[in-house]
KELUM-279228 format. One line per field, with one value per residue (C-alpha): residue number from 0; residue in three letters; x, y, z. Coordinates in nm, 4 decimals, always signed. Layout:
BEGIN
i	[NUM / ...]
aa	[ALA / ...]
x	[X / ...]
y	[Y / ...]
z	[Z / ...]
END
This chain:
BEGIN
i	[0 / 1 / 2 / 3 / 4 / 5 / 6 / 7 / 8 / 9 / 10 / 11 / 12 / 13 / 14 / 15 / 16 / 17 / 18 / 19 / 20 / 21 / 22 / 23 / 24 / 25 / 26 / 27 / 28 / 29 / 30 / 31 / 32 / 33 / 34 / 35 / 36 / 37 / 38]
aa	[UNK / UNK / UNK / UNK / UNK / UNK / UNK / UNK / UNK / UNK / UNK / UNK / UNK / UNK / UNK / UNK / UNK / UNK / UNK / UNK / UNK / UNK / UNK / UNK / UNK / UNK / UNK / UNK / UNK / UNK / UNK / UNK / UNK / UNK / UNK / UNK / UNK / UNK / UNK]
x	[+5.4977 / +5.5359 / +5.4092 / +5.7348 / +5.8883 / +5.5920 / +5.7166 / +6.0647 / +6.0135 / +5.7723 / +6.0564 / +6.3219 / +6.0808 / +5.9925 / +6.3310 / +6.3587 / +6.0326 / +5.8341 / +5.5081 / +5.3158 / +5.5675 / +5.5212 / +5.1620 / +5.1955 / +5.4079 / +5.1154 / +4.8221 / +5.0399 / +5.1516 / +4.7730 / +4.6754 / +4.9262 / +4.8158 / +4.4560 / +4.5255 / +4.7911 / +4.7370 / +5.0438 / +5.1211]
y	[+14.6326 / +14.2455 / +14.0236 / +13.8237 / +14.1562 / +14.0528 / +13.6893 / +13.7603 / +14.0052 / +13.8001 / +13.5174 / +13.7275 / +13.8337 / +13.4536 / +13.3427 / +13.6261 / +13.7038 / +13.3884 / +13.3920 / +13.6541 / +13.9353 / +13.7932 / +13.8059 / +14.1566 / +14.2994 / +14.0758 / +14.2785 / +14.6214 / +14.5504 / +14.5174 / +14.7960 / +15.0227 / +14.8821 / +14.9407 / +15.3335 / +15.4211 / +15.1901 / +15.1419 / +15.1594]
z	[+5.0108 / +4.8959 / +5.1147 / +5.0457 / +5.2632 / +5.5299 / +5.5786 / +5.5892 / +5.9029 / +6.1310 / +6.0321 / +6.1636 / +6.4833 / +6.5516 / +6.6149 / +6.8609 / +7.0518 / +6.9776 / +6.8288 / +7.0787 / +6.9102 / +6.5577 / +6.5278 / +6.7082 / +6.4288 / +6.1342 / +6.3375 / +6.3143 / +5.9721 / +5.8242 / +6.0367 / +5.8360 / +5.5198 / +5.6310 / +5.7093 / +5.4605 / +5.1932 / +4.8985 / +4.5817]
END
């Protein structure tokens, strides 16, 4: 997973739910990447 990918969705999320959701979605995102790690 790019982290180009990354950006683009908290991007899409910020101009919806604001900030709160968007750094939500960064802490869930690294979580995944912490447990199931990808190639």
């Amino acid at each position: 997973m790019s982290k180009q990918n990354v950006q683009k969705e908290e991007n899409d999320i910020e101009g919806e739910g604001g900030s709160f959701t968007s750094l939500m979605t960064a802490i869930l995102t690294a979580e995944c990447l912490i447990r199931y790690p990808t190639t």
